[in-house]
C-alpha positions as CSV (number, residue, x, y, z in Angstrom):
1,X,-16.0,-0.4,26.9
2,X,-12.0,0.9,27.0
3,X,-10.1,0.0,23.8
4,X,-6.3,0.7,23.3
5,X,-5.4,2.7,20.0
6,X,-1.7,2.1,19.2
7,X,0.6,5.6,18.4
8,X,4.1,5.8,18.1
9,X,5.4,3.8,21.3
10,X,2.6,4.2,23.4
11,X,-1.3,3.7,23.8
12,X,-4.0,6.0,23.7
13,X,-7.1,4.7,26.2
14,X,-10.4,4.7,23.9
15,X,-13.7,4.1,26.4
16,X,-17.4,4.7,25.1
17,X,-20.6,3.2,26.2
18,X,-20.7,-0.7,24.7
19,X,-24.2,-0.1,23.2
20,X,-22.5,2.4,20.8
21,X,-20.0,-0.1,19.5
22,X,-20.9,-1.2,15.5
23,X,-17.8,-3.6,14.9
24,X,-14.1,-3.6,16.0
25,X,-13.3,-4.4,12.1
26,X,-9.6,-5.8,12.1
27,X,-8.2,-8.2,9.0
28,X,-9.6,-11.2,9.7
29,X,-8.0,-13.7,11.2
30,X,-5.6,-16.6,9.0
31,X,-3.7,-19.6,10.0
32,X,-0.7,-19.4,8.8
33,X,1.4,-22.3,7.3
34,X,3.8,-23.0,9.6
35,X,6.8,-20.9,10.7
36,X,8.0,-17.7,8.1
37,X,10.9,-19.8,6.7
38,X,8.7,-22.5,6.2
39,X,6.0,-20.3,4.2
40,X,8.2,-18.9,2.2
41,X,10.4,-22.5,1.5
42,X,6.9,-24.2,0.6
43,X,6.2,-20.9,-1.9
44,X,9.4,-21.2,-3.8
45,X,8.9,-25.2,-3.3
46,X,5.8,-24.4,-5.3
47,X,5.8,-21.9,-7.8
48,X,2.9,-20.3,-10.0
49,X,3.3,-21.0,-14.2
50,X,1.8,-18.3,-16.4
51,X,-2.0,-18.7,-16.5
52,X,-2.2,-21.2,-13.9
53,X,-3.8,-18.5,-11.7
54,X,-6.0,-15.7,-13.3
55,X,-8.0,-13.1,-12.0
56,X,-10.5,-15.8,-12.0
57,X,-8.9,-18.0,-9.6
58,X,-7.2,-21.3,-10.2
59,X,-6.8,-22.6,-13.5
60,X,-7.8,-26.6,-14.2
61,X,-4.9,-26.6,-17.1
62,X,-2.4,-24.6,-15.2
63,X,1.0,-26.2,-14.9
64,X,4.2,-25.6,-11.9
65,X,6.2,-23.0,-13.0
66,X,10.1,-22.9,-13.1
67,X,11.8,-23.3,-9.8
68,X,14.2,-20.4,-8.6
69,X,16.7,-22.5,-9.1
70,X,16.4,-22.9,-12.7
71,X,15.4,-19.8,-13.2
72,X,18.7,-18.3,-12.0
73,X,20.9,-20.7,-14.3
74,X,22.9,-18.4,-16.4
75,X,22.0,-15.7,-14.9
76,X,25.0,-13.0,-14.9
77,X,23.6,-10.0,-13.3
78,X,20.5,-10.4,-11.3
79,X,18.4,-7.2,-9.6
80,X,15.6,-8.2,-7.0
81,X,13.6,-5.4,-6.8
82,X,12.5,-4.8,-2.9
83,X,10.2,-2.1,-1.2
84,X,10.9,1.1,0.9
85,X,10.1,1.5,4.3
86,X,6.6,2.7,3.6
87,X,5.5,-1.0,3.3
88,X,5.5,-3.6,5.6
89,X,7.1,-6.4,3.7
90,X,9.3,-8.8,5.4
91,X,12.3,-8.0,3.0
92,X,14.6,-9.4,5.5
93,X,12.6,-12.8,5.7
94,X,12.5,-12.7,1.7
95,X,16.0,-12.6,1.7
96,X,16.7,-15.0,4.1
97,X,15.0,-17.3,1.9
98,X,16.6,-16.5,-1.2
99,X,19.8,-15.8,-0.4
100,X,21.0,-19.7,0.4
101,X,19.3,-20.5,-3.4
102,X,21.7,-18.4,-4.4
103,X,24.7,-19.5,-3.2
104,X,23.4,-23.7,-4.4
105,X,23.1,-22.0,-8.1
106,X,26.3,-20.3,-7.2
107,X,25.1,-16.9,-7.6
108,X,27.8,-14.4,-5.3
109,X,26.8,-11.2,-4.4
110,X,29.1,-9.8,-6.6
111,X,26.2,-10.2,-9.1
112,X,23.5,-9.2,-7.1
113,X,21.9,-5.8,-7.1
114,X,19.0,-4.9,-5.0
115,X,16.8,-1.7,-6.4
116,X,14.6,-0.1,-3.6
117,X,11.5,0.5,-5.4
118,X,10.8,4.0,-3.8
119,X,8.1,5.6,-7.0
120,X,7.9,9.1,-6.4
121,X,8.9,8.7,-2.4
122,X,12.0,10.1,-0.6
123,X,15.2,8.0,-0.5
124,X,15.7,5.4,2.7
125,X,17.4,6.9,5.3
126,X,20.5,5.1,6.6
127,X,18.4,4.0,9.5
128,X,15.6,2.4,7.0
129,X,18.0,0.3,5.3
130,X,18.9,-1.3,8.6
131,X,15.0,-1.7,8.8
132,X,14.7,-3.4,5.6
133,X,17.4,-5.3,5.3
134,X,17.8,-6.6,9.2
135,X,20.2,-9.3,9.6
136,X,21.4,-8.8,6.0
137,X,22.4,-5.2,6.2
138,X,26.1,-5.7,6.5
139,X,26.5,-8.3,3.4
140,X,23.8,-6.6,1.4
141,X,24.1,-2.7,2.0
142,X,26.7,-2.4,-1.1
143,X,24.8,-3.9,-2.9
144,X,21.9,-2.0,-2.4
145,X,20.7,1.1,-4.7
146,X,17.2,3.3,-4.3
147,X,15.6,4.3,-7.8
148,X,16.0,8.0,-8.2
149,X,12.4,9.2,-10.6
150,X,13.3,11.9,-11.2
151,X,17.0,11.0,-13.1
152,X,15.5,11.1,-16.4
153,X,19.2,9.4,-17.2
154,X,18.1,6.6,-15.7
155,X,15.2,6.4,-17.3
156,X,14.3,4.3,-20.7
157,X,11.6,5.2,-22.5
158,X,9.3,2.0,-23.6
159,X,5.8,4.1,-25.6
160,X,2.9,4.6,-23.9
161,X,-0.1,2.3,-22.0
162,X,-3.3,2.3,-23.7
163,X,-4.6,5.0,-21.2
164,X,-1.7,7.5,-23.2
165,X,0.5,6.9,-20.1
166,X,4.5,7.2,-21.0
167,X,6.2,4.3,-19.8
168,X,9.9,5.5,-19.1
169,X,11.5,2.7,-16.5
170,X,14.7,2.6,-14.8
171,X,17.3,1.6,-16.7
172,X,18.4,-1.2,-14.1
173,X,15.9,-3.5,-15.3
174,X,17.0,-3.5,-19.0
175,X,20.5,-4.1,-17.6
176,X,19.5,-7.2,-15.8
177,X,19.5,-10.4,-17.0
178,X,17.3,-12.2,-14.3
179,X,14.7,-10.2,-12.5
180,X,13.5,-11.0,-9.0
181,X,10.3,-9.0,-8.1
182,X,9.2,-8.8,-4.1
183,X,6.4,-7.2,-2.3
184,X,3.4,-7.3,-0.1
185,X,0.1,-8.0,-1.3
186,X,-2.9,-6.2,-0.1
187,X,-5.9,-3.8,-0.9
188,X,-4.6,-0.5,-1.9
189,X,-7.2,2.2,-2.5
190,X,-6.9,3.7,-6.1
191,X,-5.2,0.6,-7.4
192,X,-7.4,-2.1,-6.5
193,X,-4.0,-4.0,-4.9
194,X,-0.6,-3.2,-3.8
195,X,2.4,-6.2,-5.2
196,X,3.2,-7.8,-8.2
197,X,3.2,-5.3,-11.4
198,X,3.0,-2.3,-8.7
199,X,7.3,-3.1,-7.9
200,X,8.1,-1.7,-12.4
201,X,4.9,0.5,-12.5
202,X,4.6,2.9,-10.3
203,X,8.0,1.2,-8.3
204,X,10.8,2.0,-10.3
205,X,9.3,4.6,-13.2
206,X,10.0,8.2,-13.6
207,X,8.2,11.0,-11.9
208,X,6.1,11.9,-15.3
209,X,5.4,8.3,-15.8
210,X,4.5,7.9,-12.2
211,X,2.3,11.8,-12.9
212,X,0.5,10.0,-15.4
213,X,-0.3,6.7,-14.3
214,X,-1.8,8.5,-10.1
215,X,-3.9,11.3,-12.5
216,X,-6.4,7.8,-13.4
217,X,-6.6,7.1,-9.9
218,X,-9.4,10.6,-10.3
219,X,-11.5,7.5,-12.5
220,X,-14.4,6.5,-10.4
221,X,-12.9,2.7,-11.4
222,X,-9.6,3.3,-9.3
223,X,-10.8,2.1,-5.9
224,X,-9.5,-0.8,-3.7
225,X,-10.7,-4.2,-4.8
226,X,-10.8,-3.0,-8.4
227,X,-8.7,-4.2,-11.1
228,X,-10.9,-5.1,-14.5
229,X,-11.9,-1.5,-15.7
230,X,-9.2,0.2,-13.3
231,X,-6.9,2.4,-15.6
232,X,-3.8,2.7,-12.6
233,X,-4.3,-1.1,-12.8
234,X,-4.2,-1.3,-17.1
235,X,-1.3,1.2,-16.8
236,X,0.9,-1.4,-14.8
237,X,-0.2,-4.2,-17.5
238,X,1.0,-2.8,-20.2
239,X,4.5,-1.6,-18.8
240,X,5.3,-5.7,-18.0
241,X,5.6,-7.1,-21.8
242,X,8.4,-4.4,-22.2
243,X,10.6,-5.9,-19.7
244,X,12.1,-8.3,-21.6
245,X,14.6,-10.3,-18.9
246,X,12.9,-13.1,-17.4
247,X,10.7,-12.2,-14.5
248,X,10.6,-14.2,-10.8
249,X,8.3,-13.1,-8.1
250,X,8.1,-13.5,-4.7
251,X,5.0,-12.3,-2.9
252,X,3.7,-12.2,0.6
253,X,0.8,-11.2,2.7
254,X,0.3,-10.5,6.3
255,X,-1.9,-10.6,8.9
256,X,-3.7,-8.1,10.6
257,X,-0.4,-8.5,13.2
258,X,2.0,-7.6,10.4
259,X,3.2,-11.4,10.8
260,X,3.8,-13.3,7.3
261,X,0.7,-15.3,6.2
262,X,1.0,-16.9,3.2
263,X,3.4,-16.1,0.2
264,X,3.7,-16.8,-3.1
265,X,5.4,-17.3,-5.9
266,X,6.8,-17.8,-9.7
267,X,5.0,-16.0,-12.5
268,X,4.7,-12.4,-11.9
269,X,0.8,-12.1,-12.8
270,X,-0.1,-15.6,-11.5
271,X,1.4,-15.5,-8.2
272,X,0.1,-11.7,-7.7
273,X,-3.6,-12.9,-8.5
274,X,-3.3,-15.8,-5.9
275,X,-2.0,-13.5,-3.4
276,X,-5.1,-11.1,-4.5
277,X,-6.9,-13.9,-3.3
278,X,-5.9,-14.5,0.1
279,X,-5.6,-11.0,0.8
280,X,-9.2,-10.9,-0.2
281,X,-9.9,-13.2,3.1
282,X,-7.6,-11.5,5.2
283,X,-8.6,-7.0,4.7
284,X,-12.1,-7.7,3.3
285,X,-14.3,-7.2,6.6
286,X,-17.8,-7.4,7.0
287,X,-19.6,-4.9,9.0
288,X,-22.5,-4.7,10.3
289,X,-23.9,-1.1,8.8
290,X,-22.3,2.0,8.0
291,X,-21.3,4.2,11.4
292,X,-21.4,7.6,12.7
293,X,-18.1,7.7,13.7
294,X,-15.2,6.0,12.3
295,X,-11.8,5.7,14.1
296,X,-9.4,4.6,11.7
297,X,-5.6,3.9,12.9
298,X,-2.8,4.2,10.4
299,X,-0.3,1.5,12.3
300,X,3.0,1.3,11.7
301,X,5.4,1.4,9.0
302,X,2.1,3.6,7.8
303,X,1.8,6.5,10.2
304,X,5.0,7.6,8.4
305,X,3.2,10.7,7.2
306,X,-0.2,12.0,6.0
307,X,0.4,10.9,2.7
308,X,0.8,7.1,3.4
309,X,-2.1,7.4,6.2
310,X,-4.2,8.6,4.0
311,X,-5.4,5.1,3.2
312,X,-6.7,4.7,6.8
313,X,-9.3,7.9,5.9
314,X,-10.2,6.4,2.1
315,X,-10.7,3.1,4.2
316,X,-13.3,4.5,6.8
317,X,-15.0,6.3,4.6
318,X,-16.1,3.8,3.0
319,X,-18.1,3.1,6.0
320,X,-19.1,6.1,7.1
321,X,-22.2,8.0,7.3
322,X,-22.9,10.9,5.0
323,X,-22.5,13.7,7.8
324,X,-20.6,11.4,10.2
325,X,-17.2,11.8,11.9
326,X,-13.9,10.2,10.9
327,X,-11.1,10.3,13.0
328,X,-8.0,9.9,12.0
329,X,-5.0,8.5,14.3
330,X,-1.7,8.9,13.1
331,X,1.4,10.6,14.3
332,X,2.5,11.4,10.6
333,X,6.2,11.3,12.5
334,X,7.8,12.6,8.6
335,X,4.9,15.1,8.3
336,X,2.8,15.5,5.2
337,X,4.7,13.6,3.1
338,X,4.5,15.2,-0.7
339,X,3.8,18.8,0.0
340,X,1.8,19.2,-3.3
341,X,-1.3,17.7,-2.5
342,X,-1.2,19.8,1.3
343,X,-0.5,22.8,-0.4
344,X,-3.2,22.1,-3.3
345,X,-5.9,21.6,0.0
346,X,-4.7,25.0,1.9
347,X,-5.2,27.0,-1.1
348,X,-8.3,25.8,-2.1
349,X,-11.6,27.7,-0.6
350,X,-13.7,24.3,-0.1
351,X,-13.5,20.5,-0.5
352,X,-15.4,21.6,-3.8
353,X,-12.8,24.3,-5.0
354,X,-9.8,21.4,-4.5
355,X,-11.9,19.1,-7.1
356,X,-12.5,21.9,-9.8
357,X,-8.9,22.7,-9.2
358,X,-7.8,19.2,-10.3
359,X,-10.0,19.2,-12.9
360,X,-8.2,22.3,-14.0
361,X,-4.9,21.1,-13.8
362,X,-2.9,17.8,-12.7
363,X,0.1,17.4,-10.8
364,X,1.7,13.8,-8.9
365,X,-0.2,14.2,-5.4
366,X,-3.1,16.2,-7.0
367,X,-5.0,12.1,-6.1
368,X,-4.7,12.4,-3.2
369,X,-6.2,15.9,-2.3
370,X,-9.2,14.5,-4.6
371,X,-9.9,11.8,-2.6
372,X,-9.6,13.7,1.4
373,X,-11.2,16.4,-0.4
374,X,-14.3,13.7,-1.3
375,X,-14.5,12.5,2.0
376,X,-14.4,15.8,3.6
377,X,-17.0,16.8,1.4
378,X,-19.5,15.0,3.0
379,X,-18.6,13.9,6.7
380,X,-15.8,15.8,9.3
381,X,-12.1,14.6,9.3
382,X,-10.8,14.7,13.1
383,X,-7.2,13.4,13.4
384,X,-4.8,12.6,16.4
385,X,-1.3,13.5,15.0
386,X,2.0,15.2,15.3
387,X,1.1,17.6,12.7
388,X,0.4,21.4,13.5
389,X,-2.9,22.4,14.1
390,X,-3.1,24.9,11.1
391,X,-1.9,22.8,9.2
392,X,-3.9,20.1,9.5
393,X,-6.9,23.3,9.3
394,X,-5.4,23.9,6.0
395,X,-6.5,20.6,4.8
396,X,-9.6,20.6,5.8
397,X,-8.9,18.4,9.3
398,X,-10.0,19.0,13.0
399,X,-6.9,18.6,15.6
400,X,-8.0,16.8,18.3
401,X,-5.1,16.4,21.2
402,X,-6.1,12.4,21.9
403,X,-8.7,9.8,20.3
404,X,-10.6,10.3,23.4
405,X,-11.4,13.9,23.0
406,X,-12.4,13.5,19.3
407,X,-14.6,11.2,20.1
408,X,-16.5,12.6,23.1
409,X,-16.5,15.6,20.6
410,X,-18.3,13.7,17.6
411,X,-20.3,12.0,19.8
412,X,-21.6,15.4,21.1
413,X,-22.5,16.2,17.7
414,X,-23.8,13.1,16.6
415,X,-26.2,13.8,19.2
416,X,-26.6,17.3,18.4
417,X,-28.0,16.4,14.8
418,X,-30.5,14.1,16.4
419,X,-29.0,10.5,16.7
420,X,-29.7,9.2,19.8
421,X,-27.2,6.2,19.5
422,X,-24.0,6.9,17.4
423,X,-22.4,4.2,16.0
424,X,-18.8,4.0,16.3
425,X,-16.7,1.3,14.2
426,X,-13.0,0.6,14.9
427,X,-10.3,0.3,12.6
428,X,-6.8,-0.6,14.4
429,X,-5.7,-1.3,11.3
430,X,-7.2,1.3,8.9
431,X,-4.4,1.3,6.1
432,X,-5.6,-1.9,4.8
433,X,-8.3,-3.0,6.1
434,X,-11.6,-3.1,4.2
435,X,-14.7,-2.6,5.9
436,X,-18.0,-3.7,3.6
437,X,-21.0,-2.3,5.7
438,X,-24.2,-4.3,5.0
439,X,-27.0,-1.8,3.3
């Protein structure tokens, strides 16, 4: 069997026997609605009301919610609130669809501000805000600000969650008089989901909000799928009844081809839970049993760096083997991403000495290094990348020069421990998709 693993802007030939093949586990397929423009003209056709979806599904007494249109009347200064490069929402698409709204409710840029929620990442680089804006780049760039976390003067402080979380959000938002939230929904592996609340909480709060809120994603409760009972989820909650301008959202999913699939929108919460929903369909995979070897691809915008690719390891091991191999394919083209985590891994003895460390003392990253430390814990980490080879030993990560040689390599030791057969499962997509082995 020869399979074709995606990196940068070529292909890396994968071949094993066929009889060692588990599952090829890709987001399942979806038929889409029509064209993009037509998805997102029938989402804004049909917006969500508050409580007429729940985390429950479809309410019976749920009504329409407001149009865009009549949410914007009035409206002096509006801020849409739009993701970084990191994601792969069609921002350009989004706008293309709002933009002509605006103009009918006679809305000119002038008014307009669009906030890149970057959290706790870097700033877009010129050359990303061509990516996310596309076609729009040269009437929107002006318009167009990142959210800085760690300018505390751009910060208001709003309490604290119910987890003791401080809730300090950028200033922008209290500013605004109409709020348009957009994102990307899917499963997102300490807080149940990416979209919706996830553009004010962690999107566009300060660093020590941001600190606070990624320290309960150590809770055994913050995992993908997860929301009741998931403090990072309860965090975001409670920051949305402080924002007191009137909140419009706009979500959308994709397929496992990164095409739109469906989008949604109106109320913040009810439009995020229907898009929970579909993306539920779409990531959540069935597989046959839980493998000996996992190769899990972080595909593009998410092989930006080790950080963001991440998700592709969290993902596989969920379907690994205690003992197995997971390899990791990535080119991690910006590098580690936040150094702290990498530096908390290289320091530490042992996958065990990381966790005690944590549990000594917190910092924003520290998440992360708990959860590869977990995985390599109890199975070996291989990964394909541009990363140096010490530094990836730091961390507790085999180099392996292509997926090919890491896998005759785990294959060799599968056997080794006795396993005639290894199983090998396929992620192409390992960032978000969800395998659920049968026990």
């Amino acid at each position: 069997m020869k399979i074709d693993i995606p990196y940068l802007k070529k292909t890396f030939p994968l071949e094993f026997p066929g009889e060692n093949l588990l599952a090829v586990a890709e987001p399942n397929d979806f038929t889409a609605a029509g064209t993009p423009e037509q998805i997102l003209a029938e989402a804004l056709k049909s917006p969500y009301g508050p409580d007429s979806f729940t985390k429950n599904g479809p309410a019976s007494s749920g009504q329409q919610g407001q149009s865009l249109e009549s949410f914007l009347k009035g409206g002096t200064r509006v801020l849409i609130i739009i993701n970084d490069a990191t994601r792969p929402t069609p921002t350009e698409v989004i706008l293309q669809g709002l933009l002509p709204i605006f103009e009918k409710t006679g809305i000119q840029i002038e008014k307009l501000t669009l906030l890149v929620a970057t959290g706790a990442h870097r700033f877009p680089t010129e050359e990303e805000y061509r990516q996310i804006l596309g076609a729009f780049y040269g009437k929107l760039r002006s318009r167009c600000v990142h959210h800085d976390a760690r300018k505390d003067e751009d910060m208001v402080d709003r309490g604290t969650t119910r987890n003791g979380t401080p809730i300090l959000l950028n200033k922008r938002l209290f500013e605004a008089d109409r709020i348009i939230a957009t994102g990307s929904v899917e499963p997102h592996y300490f807080a149940g989901f990416t979209g919706g609340r996830k553009a004010f909480l962690p999107g566009v709060a300060a660093y020590t909000t941001i600190q606070a809120n990624h320290k309960q994603a150590l809770s055994n409760e913050a995992r993908s799928l997860a929301l009741e009972g998931n403090p990072v989820h309860e965090d975001m909650m409670d920051a949305l009844p402080l924002i007191k301008a009137p909140v419009f959202s706009l979500m959308t999913i994709l397929d496992k081809e990164q095409r739109l699939a469906a989008a949604t929108a109106g109320d913040l919460m009810a439009s995020f839970y229907a898009a929970v929903e579909i993306a539920r369909k779409i990531f959540c995979v069935k597989v046959p049993a839980k493998a000996d070897i996992v190769v899990s691809v972080a595909k593009f915008p998410m092989d930006i760096d080790l950080y963001q690719s991440q998700k592709a390891i969290d993902n596989g091991a969920a379907a690994l083997k205690d003992g197995g191999t997971l390899i990791l394919v990535s080119s991690c083209r910006d590098g580690v991403g936040d150094e702290s985590y990498a530096n908390l891994l290289a320091s530490a003895k042992s996958p065990a000495d990381v966790l005690h460390r944590i549990r000594a003392g917190y910092k924003l990253g520290y998440h992360k290094a708990a959860k590869m430390a977990a995985v390599s814990a109890r199975a070996t980490i291989m990964a394909v990348t541009e990363l140096p080879e010490e530094r990836l030993a730091g961390m507790f990560i085999e180099s392996a020069p292509s997926p090919q040689a890491a896998l005759d390599e785990a294959m060799t030791k599968a056997k080794a421990q006795g396993i005639p057969l290894p199983g090998i499962l396929i992620l192409p997509d390992g960032c978000v998709t969800v395998p659920d082995p049968k026990s």
